[in-house]
N, C-alpha and C positions, 0 to 999 in steps of 0.2 A: 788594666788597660781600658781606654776609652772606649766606650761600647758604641760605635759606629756602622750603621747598616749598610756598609758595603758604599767604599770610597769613591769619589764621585769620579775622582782623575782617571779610576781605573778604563773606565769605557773609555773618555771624552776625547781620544785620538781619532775612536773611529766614526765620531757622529757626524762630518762633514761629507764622507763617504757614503756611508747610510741615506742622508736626509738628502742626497742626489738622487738616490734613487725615485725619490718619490716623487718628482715630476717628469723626465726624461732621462733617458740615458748620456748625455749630453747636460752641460750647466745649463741650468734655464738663465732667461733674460734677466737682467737684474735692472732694474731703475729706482730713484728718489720719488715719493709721494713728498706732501704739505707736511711737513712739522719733522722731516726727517725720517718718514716713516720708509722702509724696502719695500719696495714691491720685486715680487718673485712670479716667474713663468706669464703664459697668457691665458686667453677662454678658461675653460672649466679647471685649469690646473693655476689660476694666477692665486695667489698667498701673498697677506701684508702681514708687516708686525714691526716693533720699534725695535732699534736697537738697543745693546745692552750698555750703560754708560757708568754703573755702578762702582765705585771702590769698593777695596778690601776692608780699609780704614773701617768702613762703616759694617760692613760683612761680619766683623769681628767684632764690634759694639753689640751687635743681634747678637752674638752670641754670651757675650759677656752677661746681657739682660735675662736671658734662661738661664743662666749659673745665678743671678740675683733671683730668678723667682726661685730655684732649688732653693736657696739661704733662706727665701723668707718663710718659706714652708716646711723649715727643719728639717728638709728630707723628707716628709712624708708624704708627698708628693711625687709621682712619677714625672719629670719634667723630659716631652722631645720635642726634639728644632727639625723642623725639616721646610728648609727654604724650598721652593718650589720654582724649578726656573723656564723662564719664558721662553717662546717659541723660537727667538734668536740664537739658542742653544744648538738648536737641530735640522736649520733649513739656512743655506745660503755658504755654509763654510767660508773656503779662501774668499770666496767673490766679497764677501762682508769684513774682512778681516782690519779693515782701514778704520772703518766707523764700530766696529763691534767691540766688546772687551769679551774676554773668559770667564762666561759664567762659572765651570767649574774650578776655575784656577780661584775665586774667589769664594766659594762652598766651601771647597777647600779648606781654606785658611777659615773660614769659622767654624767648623767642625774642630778643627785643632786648637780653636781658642777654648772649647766645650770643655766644662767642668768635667771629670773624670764618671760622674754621677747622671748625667745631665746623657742623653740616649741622641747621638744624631741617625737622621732618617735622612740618605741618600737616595735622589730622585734620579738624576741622569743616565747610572749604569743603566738603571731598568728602563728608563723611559725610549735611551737609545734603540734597547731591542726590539720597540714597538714602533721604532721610528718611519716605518713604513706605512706603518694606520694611520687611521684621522684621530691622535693624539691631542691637537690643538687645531683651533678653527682657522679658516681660512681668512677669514672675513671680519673675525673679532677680535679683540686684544687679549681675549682668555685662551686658556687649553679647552680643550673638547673636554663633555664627560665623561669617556672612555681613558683618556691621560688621567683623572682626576681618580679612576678607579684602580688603575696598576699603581697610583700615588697612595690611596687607602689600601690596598692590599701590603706595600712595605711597613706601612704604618704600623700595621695592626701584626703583622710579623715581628714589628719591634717591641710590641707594648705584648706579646703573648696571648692576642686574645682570638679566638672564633672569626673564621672569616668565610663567605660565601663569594662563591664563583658567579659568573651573568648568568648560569642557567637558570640561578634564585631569582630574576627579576623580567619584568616585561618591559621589553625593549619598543619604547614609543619616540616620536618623530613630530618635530614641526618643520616642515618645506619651506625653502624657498629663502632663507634664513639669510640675511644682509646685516653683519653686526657693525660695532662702532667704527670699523677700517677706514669703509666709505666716508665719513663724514669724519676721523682723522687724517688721511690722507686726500681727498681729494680724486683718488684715480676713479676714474667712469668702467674701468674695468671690474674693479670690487664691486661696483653695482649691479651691474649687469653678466654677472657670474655669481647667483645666490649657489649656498651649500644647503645642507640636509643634517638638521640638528638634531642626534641620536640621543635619548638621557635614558634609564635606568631606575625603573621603579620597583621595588624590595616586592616579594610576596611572601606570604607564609611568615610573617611577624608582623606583630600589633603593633602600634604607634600612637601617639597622640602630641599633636605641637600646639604651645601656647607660644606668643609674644609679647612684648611691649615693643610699643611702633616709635621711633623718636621723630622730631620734627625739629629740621635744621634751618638754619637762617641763610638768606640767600646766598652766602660764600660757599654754603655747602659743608664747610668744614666743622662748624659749632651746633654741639646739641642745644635748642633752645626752650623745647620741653621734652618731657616724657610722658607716657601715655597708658591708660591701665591692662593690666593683665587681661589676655583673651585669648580664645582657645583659634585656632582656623589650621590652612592646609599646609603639608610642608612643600608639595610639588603642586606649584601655579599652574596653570593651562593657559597654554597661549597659540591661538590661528597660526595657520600658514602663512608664510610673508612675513609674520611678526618681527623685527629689529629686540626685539626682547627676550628671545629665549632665554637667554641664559639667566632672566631672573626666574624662571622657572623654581629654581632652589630657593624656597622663604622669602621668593617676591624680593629680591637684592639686599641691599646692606645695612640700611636704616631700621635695624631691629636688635633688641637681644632676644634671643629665641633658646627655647628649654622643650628637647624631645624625649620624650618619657617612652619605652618601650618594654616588649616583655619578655625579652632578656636580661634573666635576675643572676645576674654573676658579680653585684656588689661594685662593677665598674662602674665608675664616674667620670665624664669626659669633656673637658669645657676645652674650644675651639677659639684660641686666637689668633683672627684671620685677616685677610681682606677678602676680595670679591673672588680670587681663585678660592679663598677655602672655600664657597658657594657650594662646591659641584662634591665637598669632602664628606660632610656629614651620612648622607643618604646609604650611604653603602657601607657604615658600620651600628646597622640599626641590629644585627644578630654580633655585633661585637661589645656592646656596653649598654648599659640598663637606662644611662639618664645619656644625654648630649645638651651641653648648654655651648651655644657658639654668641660666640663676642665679635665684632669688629673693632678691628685696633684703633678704626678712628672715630668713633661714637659707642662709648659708654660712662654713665652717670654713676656709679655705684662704684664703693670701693671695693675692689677686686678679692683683698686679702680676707674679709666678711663674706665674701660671697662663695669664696670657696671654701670657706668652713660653714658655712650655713646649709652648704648643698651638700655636704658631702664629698667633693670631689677629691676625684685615687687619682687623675690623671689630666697633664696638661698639654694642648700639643702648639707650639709656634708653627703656624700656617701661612707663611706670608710668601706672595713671591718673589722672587730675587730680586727684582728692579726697586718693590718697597721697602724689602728687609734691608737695602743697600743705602736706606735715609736717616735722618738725624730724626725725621721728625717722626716715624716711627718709632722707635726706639724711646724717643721721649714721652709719646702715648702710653705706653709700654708701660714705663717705669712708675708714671704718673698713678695709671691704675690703681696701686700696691696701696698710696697714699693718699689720694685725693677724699 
């Protein structure tokens, strides 16, 4: 039987019920920002985030490219998928139901497309549970990093390995925190209703992060060099007020990054991400020995070299649903193997 961490459709009836509760008892207001974007509730309780527009089609494509990485790694490779789905999963229910699609109805169907070999990691059941906390940001187009840690805690339940609870970590804070919303949407309300950016810093295990920085040309899209190996911090520090927390995690995406720890259990864990996997690495620093994280859309190096060069026992598809739902990821993806 497909080894599947607990199916996503199971909760996903009750997540529009749930994710009421979290601003009033009562539907909150619902309106359109700039680009499509929902805005939900007002003052200290308003939340933006995009709707979900994803196909299955493509849902299933992600998943077929984790059964090509199992093939090309003979197996020897632990290969998990676990799409990560956006905030539109959990807040807004019926009121959104016109412009929204079914993230889990489309999990779903790629999980069932997963090679029998090939581990899916279901986010929703659990995330539903927690649907009451600050799971995802108000104000930015990411999950919180409190979602990101009930997302590494199933992870690491699927892969078998050591996992630590928040008491293991100190819990630090940048105030005042206005992410990308504002300036995708447009509403004066996301502005002037900042949140309080909680992140999670490991104690009691060693670490050391190197990088190589890339530098992209101004579309943003294309690596146009790369840059030498050096050593610096994995958690960025950034003021109050800052619009940038969340690059807190490795300083954002323009990197390949290799965390060496000292946890010696022979795990090896390369992370193909986008910017949600950001907030993934950090809290499995007592769960695998090395962590090399990738973004799916800058990197120089062929993949299939790199994971026999390092050693790597284990790979995780980190993408979140609205990405893992494109051609054009999927074509990064595949490219890797061979370029």
């Amino acid at each position: 039987m497909k080894k599947i961490f607990i199916l996503t459709a199971i909760l996903a009836s009750m997540v529009p019920a749930i994710a009421q509760t979290t601003d009033t008892p009562s539907q909150p207001r619902m309106r359109k920002g700039a680009q499509g974007i929902i805005i939900l509730g007002d003052s200290c309780n308003v939340r933006a985030f995009s709707p979900f527009n994803g196909g299955s089609e493509c849902m299933v494509d992600y998943a077929q490219v984790a059964n090509e990485y199992y093939r090309n790694f003979e197996g020897k490779v632990n290969i998990y998928c676990m799409p990560v789905p956006t905030a539109a999963a959990f807040y807004g229910g019926d009121q959104i139901a016109d412009v929204n699609r079914s993230q889990a109805k489309a999990i779903d169907k790629c999980f069932l497309a997963l090679d029998k070999n090939v581990h899916g990691v279901a986010l929703i059941p659990e995330l539903t549970k927690h649907a009451s906390e600050d799971i995802y940001s108000r104000t930015d187009h990411h999950w919180a990093p409190l979602g990101a840690y009930y997302a590494a805690q199933q992870f690491a339940r699927a892969a078998g390995v050591p996992f630590k609870d928040l008491s293991h970590y100190d819990k630090r804070v940048v105030r005042d925190f206005v992410g990308t919303m504002y300036r995708f949407s447009k509403c004066i309300d996301i502005k002037n209703n900042p949140e309080d950016f909680y992140y999670y810093v490991p104690k009691g295990v060693d670490y050391s992060t190197t990088y190589i920085e890339y530098t992209l040309d101004k579309s943003r899209r294309n690596v146009v060099k790369a840059g030498t190996l050096h050593e610096g911090e994995f958690f960025w520090s950034y003021k109050d007020g800052s619009g940038l927390a969340y690059c807190t995690f490795m300083g954002g995406d323009t990197k390949l990054t290799h965390v060496s720890t000292s946890t010696k259990n022979g795990r090896k864990l390369l992370i193909l991400k986008d910017s949600f996997g950001n907030a993934i690495p950090g809290y499995l620093f007592y769960s695998f020995e090395d962590i090399h994280v990738v973004d799916c859309r800058y990197f120089t190096l062929n993949l299939t070299n790199y994971v026999k060069e390092n050693g790597i026992t284990d790979i995780l598809f980190c993408n979140n649903s609205a990405h893992a739902a494109t051609a054009r990821t999927t074509k990064y993806l595949r490219n890797y193997l061979v370029q």
